[in-house]
C-alpha positions in Angstrom: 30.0 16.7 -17.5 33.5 17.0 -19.3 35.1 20.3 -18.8 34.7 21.5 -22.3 30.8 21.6 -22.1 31.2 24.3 -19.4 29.3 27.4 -21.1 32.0 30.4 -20.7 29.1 32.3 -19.2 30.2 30.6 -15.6 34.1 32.3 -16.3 33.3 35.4 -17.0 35.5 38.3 -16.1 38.1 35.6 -14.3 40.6 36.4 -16.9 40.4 39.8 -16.5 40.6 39.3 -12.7 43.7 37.5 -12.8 45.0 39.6 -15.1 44.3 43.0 -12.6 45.6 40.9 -9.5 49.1 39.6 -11.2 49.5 43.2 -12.4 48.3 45.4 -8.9 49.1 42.6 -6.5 45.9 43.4 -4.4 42.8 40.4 -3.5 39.8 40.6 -5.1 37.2 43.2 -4.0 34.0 43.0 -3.2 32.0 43.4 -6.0 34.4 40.8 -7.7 33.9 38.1 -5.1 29.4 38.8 -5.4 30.1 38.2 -9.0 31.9 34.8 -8.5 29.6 33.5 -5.7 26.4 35.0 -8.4 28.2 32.3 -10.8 28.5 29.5 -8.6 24.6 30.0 -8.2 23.9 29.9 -11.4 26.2 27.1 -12.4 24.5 25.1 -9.7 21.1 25.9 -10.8 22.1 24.6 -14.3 22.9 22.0 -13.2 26.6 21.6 -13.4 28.7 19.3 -11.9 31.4 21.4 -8.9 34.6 18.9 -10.7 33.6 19.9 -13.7 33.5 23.8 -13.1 36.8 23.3 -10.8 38.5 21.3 -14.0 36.8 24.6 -16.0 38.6 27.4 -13.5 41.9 25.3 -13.9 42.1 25.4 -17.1 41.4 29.0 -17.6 43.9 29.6 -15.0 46.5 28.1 -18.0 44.9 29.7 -20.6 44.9 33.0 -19.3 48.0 33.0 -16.6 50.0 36.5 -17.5 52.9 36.6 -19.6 54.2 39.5 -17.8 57.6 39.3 -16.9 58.3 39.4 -12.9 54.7 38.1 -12.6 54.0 36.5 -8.8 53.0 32.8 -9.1 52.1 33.2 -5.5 49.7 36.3 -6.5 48.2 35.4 -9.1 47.6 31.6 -7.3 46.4 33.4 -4.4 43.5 35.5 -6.6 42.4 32.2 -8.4 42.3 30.8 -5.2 40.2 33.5 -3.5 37.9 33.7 -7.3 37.5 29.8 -6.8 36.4 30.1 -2.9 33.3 32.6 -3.7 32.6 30.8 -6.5 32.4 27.1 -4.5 30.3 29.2 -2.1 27.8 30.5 -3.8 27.2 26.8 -5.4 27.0 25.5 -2.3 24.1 27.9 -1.4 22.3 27.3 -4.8 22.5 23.7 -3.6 21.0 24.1 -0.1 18.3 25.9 -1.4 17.5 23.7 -3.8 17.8 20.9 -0.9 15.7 22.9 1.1 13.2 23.2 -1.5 13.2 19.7 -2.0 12.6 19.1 0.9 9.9 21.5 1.4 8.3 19.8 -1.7 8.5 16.1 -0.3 7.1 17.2 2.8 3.7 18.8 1.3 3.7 15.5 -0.7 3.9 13.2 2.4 0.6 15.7 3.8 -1.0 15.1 0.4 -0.6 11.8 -0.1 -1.2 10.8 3.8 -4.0 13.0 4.6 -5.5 12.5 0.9 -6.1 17.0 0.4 -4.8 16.5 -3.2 -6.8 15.8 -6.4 -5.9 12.3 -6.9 -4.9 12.8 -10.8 -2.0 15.0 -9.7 -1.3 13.2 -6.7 -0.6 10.2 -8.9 1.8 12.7 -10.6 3.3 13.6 -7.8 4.3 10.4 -6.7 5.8 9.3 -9.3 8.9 11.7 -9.0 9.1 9.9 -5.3 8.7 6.0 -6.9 5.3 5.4 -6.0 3.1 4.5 -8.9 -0.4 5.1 -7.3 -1.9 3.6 -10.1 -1.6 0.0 -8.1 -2.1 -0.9 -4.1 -0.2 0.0 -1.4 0.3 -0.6 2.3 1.5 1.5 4.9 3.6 0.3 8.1 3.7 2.7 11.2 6.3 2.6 13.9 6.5 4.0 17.3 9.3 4.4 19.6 9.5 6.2 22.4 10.6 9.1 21.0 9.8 11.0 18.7 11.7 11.0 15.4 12.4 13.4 12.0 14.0 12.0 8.7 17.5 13.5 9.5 17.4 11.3 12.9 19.3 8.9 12.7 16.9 6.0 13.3 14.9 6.6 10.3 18.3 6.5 8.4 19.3 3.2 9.9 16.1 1.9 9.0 16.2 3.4 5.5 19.4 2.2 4.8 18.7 -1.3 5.7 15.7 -1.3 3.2 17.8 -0.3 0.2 20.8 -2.6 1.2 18.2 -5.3 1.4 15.8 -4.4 -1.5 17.2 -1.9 -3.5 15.3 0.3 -5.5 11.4 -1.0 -4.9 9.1 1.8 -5.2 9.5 1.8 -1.2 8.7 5.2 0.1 10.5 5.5 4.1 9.4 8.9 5.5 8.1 10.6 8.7 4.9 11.9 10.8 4.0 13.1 13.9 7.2 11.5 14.9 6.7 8.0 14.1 8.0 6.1 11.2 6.0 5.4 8.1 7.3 2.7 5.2 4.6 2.7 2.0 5.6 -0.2 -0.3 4.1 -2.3 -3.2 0.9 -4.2 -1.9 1.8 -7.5 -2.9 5.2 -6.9 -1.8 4.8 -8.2 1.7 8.0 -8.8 2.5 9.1 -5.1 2.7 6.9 -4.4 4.9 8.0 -7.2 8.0 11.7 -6.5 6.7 10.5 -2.9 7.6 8.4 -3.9 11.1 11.8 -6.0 11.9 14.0 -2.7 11.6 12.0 -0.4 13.4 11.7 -2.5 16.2 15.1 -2.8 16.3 16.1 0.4 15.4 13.5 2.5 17.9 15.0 -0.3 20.9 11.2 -2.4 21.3 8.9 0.2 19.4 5.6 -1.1 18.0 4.7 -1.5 14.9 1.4 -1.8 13.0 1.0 -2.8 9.1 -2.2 -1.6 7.3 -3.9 -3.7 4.7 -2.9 -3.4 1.0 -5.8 -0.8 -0.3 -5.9 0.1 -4.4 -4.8 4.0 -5.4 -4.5 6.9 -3.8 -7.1 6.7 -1.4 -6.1 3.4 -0.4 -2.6 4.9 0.9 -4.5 7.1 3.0 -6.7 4.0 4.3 -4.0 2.1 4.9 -2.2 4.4 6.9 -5.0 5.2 8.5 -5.8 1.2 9.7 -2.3 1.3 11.1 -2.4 4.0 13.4 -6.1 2.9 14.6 -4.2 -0.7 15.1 -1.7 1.3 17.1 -4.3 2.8 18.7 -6.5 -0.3 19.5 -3.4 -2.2 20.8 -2.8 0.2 23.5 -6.2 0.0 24.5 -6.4 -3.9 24.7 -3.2 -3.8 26.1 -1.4 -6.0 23.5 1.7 -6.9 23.9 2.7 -8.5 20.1 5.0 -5.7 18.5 4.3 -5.9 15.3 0.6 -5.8 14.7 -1.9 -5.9 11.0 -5.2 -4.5 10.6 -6.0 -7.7 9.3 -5.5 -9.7 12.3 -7.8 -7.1 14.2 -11.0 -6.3 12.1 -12.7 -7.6 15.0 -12.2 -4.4 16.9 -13.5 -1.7 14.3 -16.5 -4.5 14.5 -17.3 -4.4 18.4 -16.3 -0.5 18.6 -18.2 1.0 15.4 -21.5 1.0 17.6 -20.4 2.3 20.9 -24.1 2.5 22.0 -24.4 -1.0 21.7 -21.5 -2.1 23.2 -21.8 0.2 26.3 -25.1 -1.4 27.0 -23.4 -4.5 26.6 -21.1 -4.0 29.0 -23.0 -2.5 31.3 -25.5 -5.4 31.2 -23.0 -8.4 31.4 -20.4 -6.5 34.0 -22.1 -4.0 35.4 -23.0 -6.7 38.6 -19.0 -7.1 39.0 -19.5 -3.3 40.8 -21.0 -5.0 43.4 -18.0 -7.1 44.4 -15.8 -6.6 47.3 -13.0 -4.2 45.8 -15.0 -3.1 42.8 -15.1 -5.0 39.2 -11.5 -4.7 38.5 -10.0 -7.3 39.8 -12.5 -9.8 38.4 -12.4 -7.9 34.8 -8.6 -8.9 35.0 -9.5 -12.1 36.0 -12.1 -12.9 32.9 -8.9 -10.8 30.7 -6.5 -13.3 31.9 -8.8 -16.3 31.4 -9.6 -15.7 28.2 -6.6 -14.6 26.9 -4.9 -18.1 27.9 -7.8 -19.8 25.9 -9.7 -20.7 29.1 -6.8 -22.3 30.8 -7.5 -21.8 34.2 -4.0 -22.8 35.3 -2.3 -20.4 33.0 -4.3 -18.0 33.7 -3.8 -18.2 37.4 -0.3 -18.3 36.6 -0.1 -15.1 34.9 -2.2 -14.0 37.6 0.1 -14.9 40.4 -2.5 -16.9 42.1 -3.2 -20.3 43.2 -5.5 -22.5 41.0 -7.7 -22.3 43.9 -7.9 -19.1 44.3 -8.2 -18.0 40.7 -11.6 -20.8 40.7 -12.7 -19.1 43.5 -12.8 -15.8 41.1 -14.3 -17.3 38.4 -17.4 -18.8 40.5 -17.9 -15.2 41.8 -18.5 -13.9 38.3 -20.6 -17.0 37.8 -22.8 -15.8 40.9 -22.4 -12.5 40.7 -23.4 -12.0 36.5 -25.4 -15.5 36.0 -23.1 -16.1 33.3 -20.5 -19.1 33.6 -16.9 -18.2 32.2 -16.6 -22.1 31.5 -19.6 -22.5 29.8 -19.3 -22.2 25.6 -22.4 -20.6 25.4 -21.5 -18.0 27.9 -18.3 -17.4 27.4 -18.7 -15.6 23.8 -21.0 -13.1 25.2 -18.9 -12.3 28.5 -15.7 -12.4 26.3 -17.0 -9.6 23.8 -18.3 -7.9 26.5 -14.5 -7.9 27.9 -13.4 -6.5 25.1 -15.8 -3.7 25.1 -14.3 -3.0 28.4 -10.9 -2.7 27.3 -12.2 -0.2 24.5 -14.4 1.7 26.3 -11.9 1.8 29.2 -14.7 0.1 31.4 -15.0 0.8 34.6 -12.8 3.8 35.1 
């Protein structure tokens, strides 16, 4: 904003005030300084630009320096100087308030938008003052370090600054909650979201990540987001090790767990005889984890174990005799295997 659209509302009285100082030789008082910072506030609120309404004060300063023979330059420099200062301040505060309200705003639309307490016609609203336009689908990507983090930490800036280096200006929305990261982005704009998963693990030194499937509207933000912290959830219960994770890849698991009835009878059906074993069911459960989990290779599994061939057979013909189902045999090994995994969800045996 040029200096000539400055309203003379935001210099008013600064004439007189240099006028009083050049004459008297004294600083401003108080009342004179509350006026200038009362200024800057509303100048700020306006919407004014600070060069601009510096450029404004300099030029009045001209304008109106006294004619007054024997006048101080160093007075009357000193007053506009002083005049200036409360002025500068009391933008400043207009601004941090406004920042904080902002902030304050963004926040409550983060809740809204995650937690879905909003009426979805205004929450569309909303959004789109942030870049979202709700009105299409959306996935959400969580990350979790080991700490916990707020938007002014300076991983999330890392990772936000990478993003718009990267992709500019995408409708990406990078915020925080309950201390983890969370990136919402386009659905069908995949990309942003492993850029993101990439970053964070990075940035949060081996944090996991989990991406939620691409869900339509405002509700679907909320499902999304929702799928990604159950997939954070589920992974430390099966004990995954991948770090970047999708709902998609998991479905499985919602499956097995939805009827927890069902799959504690299972359990306790398949494995319960594994309690009878020297040294309890554990060891065994790890064994059927292990075997499974390297596709039924019993040398890599035995491997992973630490144990010999030998003795890792030996463990897998105990379960055989033990449950009277054989871990080799196709037609056993689907129900023992999902009745592994209802082990690791239900936390089985402990």
């Amino acid at each position: 904003m040029a200096e000539r659209d400055v309203p003379e509302e935001y210099l008013e009285g600064y004439a007189r005030i240099l006028a009083d100082a050049s004459a008297t030789g004294r600083r401003l008082t108080r009342d004179e300084l509350d006026s200038r910072r009362a200024l800057g506030e509303q100048a700020a609120e306006a919407g004014f630009g600070l060069r601009a309404l510096v450029g404004a004060h300099l030029a009045a300063t001209r304008t109106h320096w006294p004619a007054r023979n024997g006048a101080c330059a160093d007075t009357i420099m000193a007053a506009a100087a002083q005049a200036l200062d409360a002025f500068a301040e009391g933008y400043e505060r207009a601004q941090r308030h406004a920042v904080r309200q902002e902030e304050a705003a963004r926040r409550e639309f983060i809740d809204d938008l995650l937690y879905g307490r909003s009426d979805l016609g205004r929450l569309a609203q909303r959004a789109e003052r942030y870049g979202l336009r709700l009105s299409t689908a959306h996935a959400v990507a969580v990350a979790r370090g080991e700490a916990a983090y707020d938007e002014g930490d300076v991983v999330p800036q890392d990772v936000e600054r990478a993003l718009i280096a990267r992709f500019g200006d995408r409708s990406i929305l990078l915020t925080t909650k309950d201390g983890r990261l969370v990136c919402i982005a386009p659905g069908d704009q995949d990309e942003v979201l492993a850029f993101f998963a990439k970053q964070a693990y990075a940035a949060t030194n081996g944090g996991r990540v989990a991406i939620g499937r691409p869900q339509p509207g405002a509700a679907g933000v909320v499902q999304s987001y929702e799928e990604a912290l159950n997939t954070l959830d589920l992974a430390d219960r099966l004990e995954l090790d991948e770090p970047v994770l999708r709902a998609a890849d998991l479905l499985v698991y919602p499956v097995l767990a939805r009827d927890r009835q069902a799959m504690t009878d299972l359990v306790a059906s398949v494995l319960g005889p594994l309690q009878r074993a020297r040294g309890g069911a554990g060891p065994l459960l790890e064994t059927l984890t292990a075997y499974f989990d390297a596709g039924c290779v019993a040398t890599v599994a035995a491997r992973r174990l630490s144990l010999s061939v030998r003795a890792f057979t030996y463990r897998l013909e105990r379960i055989h005799k033990l449950t009277g189902a054989d871990p080799s045999d196709p037609v056993h090994r689907y129900t023992l295997q999902t009745a592994v995994i209802g082990a690791r969800l239900l936390g089985w045996p402990t």
